[in-house]
C-alpha positions as CSV (number, residue, x, y, z in Angstrom):
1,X,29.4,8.2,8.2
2,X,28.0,6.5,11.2
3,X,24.5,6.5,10.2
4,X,22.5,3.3,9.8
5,X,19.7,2.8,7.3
6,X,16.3,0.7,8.1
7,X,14.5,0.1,5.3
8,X,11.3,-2.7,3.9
9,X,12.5,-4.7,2.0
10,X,10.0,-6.6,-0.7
11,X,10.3,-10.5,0.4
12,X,8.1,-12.6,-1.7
13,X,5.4,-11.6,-3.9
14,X,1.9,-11.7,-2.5
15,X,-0.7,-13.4,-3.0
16,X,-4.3,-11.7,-2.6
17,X,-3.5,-9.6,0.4
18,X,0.2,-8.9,1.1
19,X,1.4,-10.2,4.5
20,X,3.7,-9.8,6.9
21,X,5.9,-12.8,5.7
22,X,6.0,-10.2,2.1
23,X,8.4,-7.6,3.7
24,X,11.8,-8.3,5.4
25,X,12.8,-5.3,7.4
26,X,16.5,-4.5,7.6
27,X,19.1,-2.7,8.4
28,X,22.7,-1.3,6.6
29,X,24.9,1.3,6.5
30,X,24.4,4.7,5.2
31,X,26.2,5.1,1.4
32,X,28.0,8.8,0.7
33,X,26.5,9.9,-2.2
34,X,28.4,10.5,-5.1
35,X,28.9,13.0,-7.5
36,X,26.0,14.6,-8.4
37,X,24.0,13.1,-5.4
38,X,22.4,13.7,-2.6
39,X,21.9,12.2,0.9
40,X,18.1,12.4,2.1
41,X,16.9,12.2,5.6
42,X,13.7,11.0,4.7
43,X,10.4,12.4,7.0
44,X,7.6,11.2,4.7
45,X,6.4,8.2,2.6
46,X,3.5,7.9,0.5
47,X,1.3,5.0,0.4
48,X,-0.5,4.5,-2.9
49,X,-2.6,1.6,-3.8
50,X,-0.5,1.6,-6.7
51,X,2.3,0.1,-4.8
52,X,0.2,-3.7,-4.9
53,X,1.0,-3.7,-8.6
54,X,4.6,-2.7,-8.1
55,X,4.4,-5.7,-6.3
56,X,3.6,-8.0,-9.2
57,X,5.4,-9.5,-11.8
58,X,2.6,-9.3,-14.0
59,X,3.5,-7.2,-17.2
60,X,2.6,-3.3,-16.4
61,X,3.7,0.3,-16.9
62,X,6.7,0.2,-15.0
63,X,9.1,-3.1,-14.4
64,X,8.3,-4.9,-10.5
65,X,10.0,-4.3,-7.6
66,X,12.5,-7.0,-7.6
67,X,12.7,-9.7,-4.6
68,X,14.9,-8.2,-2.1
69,X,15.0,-4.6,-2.9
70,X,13.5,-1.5,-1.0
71,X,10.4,-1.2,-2.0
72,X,9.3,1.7,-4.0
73,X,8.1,4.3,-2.8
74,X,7.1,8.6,-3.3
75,X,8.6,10.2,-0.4
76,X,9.2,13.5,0.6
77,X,12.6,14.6,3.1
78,X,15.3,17.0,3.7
79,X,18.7,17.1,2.0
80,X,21.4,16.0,4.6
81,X,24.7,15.8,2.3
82,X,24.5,17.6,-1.3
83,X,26.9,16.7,-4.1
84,X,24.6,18.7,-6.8
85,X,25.2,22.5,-7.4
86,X,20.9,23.0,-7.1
87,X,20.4,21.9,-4.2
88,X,22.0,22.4,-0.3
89,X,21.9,20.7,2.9
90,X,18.6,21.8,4.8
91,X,16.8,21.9,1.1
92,X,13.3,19.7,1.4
93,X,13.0,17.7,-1.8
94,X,10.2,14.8,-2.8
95,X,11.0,11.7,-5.3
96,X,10.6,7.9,-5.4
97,X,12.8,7.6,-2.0
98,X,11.7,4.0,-1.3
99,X,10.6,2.6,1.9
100,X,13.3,3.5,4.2
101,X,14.6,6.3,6.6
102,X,17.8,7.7,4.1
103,X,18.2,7.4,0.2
104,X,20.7,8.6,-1.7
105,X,20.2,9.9,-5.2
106,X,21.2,11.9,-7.7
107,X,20.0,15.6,-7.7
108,X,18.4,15.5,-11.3
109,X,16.0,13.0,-10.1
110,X,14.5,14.6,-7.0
111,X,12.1,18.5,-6.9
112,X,13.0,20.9,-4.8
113,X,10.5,22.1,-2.2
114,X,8.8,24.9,-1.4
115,X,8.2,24.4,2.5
116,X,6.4,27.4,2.8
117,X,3.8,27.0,0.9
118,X,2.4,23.6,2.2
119,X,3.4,21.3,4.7
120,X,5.4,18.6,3.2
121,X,2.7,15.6,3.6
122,X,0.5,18.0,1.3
123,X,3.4,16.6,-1.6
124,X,2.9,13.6,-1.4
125,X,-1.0,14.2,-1.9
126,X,-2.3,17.2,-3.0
127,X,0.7,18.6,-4.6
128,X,2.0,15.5,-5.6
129,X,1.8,12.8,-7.8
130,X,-2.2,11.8,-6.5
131,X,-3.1,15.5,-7.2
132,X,-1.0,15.7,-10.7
133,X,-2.9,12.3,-11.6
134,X,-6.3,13.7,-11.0
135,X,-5.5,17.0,-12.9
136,X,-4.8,15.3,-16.0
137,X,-6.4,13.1,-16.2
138,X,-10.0,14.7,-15.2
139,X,-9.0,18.0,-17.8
140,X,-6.8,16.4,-20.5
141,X,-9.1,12.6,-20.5
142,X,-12.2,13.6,-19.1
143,X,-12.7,17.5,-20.6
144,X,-15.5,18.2,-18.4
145,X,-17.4,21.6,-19.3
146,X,-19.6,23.7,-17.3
147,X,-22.9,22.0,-16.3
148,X,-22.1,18.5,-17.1
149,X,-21.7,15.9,-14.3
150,X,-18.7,14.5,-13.2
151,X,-19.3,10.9,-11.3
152,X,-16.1,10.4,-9.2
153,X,-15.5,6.8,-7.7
154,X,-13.3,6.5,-4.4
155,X,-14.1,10.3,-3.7
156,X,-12.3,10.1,-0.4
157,X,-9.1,9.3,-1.7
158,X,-6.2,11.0,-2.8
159,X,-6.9,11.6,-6.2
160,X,-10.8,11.4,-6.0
161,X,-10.7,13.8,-3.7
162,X,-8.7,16.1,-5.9
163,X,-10.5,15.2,-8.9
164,X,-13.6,16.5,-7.9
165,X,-12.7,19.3,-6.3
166,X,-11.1,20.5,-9.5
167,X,-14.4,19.2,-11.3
168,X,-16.3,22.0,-9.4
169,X,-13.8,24.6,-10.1
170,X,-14.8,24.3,-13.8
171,X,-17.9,24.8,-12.9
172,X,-19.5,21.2,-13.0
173,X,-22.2,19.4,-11.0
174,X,-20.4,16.5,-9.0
175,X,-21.2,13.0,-7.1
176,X,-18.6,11.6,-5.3
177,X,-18.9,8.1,-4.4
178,X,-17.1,6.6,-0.9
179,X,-17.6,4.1,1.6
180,X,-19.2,5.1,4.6
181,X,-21.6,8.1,6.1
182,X,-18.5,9.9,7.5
183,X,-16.8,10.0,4.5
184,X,-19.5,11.2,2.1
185,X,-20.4,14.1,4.3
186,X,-16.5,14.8,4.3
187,X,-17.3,15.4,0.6
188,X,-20.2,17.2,0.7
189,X,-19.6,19.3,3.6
190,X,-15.4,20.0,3.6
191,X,-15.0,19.8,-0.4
192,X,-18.2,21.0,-1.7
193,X,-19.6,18.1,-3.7
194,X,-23.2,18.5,-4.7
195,X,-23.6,14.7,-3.9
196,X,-22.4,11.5,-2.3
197,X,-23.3,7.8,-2.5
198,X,-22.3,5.4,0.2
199,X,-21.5,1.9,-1.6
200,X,-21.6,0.5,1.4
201,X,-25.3,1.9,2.8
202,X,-27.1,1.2,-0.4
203,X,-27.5,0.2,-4.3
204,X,-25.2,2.9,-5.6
205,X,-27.1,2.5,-9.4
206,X,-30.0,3.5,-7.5
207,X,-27.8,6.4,-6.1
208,X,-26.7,7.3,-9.9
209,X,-29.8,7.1,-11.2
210,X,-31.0,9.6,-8.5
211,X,-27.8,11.9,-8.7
212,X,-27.3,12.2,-12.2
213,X,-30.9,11.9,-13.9
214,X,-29.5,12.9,-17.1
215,X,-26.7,10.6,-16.6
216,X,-22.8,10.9,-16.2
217,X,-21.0,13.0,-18.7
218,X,-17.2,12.0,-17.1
219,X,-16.8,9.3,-14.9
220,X,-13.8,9.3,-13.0
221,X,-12.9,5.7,-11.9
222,X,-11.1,4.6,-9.1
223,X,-12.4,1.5,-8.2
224,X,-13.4,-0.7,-10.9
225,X,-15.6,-3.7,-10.6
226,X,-19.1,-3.8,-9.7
227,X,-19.1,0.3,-9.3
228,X,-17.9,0.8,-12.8
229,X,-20.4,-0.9,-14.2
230,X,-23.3,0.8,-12.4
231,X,-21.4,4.1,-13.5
232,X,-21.3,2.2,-17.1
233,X,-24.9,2.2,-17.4
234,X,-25.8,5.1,-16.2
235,X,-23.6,7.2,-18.8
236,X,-24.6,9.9,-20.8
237,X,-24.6,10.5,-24.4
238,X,-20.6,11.3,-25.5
239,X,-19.6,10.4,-21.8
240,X,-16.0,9.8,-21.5
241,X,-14.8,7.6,-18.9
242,X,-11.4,7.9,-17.5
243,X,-9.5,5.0,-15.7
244,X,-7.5,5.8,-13.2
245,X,-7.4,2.8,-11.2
246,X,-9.3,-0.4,-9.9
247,X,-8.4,-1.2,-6.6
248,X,-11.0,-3.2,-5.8
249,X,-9.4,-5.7,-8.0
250,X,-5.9,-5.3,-7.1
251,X,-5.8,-8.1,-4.5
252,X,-7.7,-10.4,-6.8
253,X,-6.9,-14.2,-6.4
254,X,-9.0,-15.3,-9.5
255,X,-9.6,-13.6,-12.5
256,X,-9.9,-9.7,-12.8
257,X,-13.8,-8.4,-12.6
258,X,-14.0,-6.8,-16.3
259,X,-17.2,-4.3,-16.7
260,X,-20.3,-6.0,-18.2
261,X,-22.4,-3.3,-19.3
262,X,-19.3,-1.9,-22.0
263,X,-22.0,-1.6,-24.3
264,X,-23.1,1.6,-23.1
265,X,-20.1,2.5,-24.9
266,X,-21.3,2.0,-27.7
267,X,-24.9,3.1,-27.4
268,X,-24.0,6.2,-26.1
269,X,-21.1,7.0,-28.4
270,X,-18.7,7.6,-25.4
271,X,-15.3,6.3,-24.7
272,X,-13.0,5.4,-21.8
273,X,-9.5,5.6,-21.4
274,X,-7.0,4.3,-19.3
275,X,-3.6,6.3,-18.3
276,X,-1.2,6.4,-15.6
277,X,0.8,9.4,-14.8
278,X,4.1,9.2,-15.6
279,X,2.8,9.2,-19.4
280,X,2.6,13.1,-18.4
281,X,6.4,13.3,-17.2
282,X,7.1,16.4,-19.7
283,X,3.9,18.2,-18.1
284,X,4.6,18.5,-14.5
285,X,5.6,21.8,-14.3
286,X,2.4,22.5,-15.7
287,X,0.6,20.8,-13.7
288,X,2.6,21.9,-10.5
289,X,2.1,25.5,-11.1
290,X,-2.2,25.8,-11.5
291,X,-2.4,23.2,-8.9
292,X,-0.1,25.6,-6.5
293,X,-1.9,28.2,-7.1
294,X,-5.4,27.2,-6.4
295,X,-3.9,26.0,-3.2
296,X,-2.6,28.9,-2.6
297,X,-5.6,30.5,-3.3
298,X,-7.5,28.5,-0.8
299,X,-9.7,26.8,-4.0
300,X,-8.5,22.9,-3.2
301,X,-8.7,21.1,0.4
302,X,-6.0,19.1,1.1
303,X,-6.2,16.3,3.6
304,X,-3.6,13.8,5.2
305,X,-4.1,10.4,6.5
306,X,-1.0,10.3,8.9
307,X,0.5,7.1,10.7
308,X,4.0,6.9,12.1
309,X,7.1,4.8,12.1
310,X,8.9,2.4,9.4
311,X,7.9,-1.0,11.0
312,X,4.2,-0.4,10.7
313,X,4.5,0.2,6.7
314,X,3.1,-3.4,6.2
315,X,0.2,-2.8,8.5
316,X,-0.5,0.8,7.3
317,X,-0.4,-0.3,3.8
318,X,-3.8,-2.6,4.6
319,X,-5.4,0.4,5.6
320,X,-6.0,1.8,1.7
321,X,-7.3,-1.8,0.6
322,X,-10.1,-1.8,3.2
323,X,-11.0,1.7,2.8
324,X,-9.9,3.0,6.3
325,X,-8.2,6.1,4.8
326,X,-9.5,8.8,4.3
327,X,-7.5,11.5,2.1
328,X,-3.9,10.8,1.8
329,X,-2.5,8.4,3.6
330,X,1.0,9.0,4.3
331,X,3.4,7.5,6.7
332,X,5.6,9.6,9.3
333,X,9.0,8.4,9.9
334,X,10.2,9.1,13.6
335,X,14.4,8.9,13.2
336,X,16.8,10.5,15.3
């Protein structure tokens, strides 16, 4: 096989901000997969602010990318070479692909696609792992019932965006919050949220306070930090907050920004979670089939943040950690 692979390579580990002197970018030939295995062409990756932690040797869910590996990545592609009796050549199929133009892997460890119904940039967002995330963990962590109000922090995202979308189709009331005038009337107008606070025009406990008078039933965080502790004392009696993420602190030099106002906890008899989504592994399927149908129904707004080729990954990765994205972002890869 003639084919060469490009791929990111994970260099050194960062410190605050990762830098260009973080990835190697490199070149090698293209393996033949074995039995049971498939060759991927792939067309897709997904950039998740999760990947900064994959980063770190700090002790997590999940073991670090190791110096001098392709970094890990979600990606979605098309089957080149098939060695598995489920799947064929021409097949799309989405996994953790790395950060790279071809991956081979074995055929157990990669879904099938259905092409048809979505495009395939919608997997890696909408109808992938983001979407999955905020369907858990807003209905299994959060519970929201009709009328309550859901607070959800880094609306615009990938999973905020999901999150409260899928908090109005059980009927609740729901303030996103988001950086930026453009991007809070994305969420009013596109996505139907009753409300949206700009961190970044205002004091968003003033926002909160005005929002959700009666305070925050489920709080949906994605930012951490200051925001989550104006949601934090703004929380309603038997609140539950869900942690999703904190990626305001993810490129932290000193020590992590812990919520001061945990107290309202306790005075309010509510609790708050953390999770991640893999803990949900044997619920997928689940998950994959209500959140294909409301997309087929035309009940969830999907939107992709779309840059193109390999090389830029290191400069396209920035964009989620000052806020540029909006939706999903998702790198193209332009190979022959």
């Amino acid at each position: 096989m003639d084919l060469v692979n490009h791929q990111i390579r994970l260099a050194a580990r960062p410190v605050g901000l990762p830098k260009p002197s973080d990835w190697e970018y490199t070149e090698e030939p293209v393996s033949e997969p074995g039995d049971g295995e498939v060759l991927i062409k792939i067309l897709y990756i997904s950039l998740d602010p999760a990947m900064r932690g994959w980063m770190s040797d700090a002790r997590s869910y999940i073991a670090p990318v190791v110096i001098g590996e392709t970094m890990r990545a979600g990606g979605a592609g098309e089957v080149l070479v098939s060695n598995h009796p489920d799947l064929a050549p021409g097949d799309h199929v989405t996994g953790l692909l790395g950060v790279q133009e071809y991956a081979v892997a074995h055929g157990n460890a990669v879904t099938k696609l259905d092409a048809s119904l979505a495009p395939l940039p919608v997997y890696l967002g909408t109808l992938g792992m983001p979407g999955l995330t905020a369907y858990f963990g807003l209905l299994d962590i959060g519970r929201p019932a009709e009328g309550e109000t859901v607070v959800v922090s880094g609306a615009a995202g990938a999973v905020g965006m999901v999150a409260g979308q899928i908090a109005k189709l059980k009927g609740c009331r729901v303030v996103g919050i988001a950086g930026g005038a453009e991007k809070c009337r994305y969420l009013v107008e596109d996505l139907g949220f009753d409300a949206a606070i700009d961190y970044k025009a205002g004091d968003v406990s003033v926002g909160l306070r005005e929002h959700a008078p009666k305070g925050i039933d489920v709080y949906f965080d994605n930012v951490g930090g200051e925001i989550l502790d104006a949601a934090l004392a703004c929380l309603a009696r038997h609140a539950r907050v869900i942690i999703c993420g904190a990626i305001s602190q993810y490129n932290a030099t000193g020590a992590v920004q812990g919520p001061s106002n945990y107290l309202s906890l306790l005075v309010n008899n509510a609790s708050m979670t953390g999770f991640v989504i893999f803990d949900y592994a044997d619920r997928y399927a689940e998950g994959s089939r209500e959140m294909g149908g409301w997309f087929a129904a035309g009940k969830l707004v999907s939107r992709e943040d779309i840059a193109e080729g390999l090389e830029n990954f290191p400069d396209t990765l920035l964009r989620l950690f000052s806020g540029e994205n909006t939706g999903k972002l998702v790198l193209k890869l332009t190979t022959d």
